[in-house]
N, C-alpha and C positions, 0 to 999 in steps of 0.2 A: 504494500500500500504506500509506505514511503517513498518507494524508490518511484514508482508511478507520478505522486505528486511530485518529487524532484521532477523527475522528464518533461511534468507538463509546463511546470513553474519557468524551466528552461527555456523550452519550448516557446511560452510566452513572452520572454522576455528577449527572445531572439525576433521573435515578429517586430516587437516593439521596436528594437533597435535600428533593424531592419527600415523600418516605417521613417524614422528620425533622419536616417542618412540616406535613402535612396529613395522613397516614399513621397505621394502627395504633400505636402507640409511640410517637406525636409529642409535639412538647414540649407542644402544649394538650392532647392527653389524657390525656397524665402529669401533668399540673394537675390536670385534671378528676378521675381517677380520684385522687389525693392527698384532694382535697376531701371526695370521697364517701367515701373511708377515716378522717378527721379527724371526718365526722360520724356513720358506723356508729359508732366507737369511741365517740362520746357518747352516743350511742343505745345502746349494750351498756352504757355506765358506766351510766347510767338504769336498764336493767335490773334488774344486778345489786344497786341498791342499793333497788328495789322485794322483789326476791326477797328479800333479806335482811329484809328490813320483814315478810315474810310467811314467812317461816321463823320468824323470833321470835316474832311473832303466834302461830303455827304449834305452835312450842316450848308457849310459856304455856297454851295448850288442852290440848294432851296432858299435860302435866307438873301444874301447879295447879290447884287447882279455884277460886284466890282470881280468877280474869278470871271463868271464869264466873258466880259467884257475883255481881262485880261487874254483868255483862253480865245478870242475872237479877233482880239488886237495880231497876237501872236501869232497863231497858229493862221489865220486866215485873211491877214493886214488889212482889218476893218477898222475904217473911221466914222465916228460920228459927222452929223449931216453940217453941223456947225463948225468942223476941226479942219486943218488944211495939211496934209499929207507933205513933209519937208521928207525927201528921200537925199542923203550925202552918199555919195561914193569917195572910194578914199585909192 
């Protein structure tokens, strides 16, 4: 009877250990999954700090008409009806 319960007591404790090191839960994939959490969270900071760039962006179109204006001067050499176009070459 003893010796039975040694085997089994063994036994379980060999699972367990088992479990700990190579096992769902174990100490390398609580590392692993750490790592992969350390780098989502960098990867979400990125995000957010792209969204915020295009929310502002975002803001300034709907709210001024001075970005468009600019984005219309620029990109497309629009003047207004009152302004007189001085072109230098150099």
């Amino acid at each position: 009877m003893s010796r039975t319960l040694t085997w089994v007591l063994l036994t379980l404790l060999l699972i367990l250990q088992s479990q700990l090191w190579i096992g769902r839960g174990s100490l390398p994939d609580v590392m692993r999954q750490q790592q992969q959490l350390a780098q989502q969270r960098q990867e979400n900071l990125q995000a957010q700090l792209a969204n915020q760039r295009l929310l502002a962006e975002l803001r300034d179109l709907r709210e001024g008409q001075e970005m468009i204006e600019e984005r219309a001067r620029r990109e497309v050499g629009m003047v207004k009806s009152n302004e007189i176009f001085v072109q230098l070459s150099r």
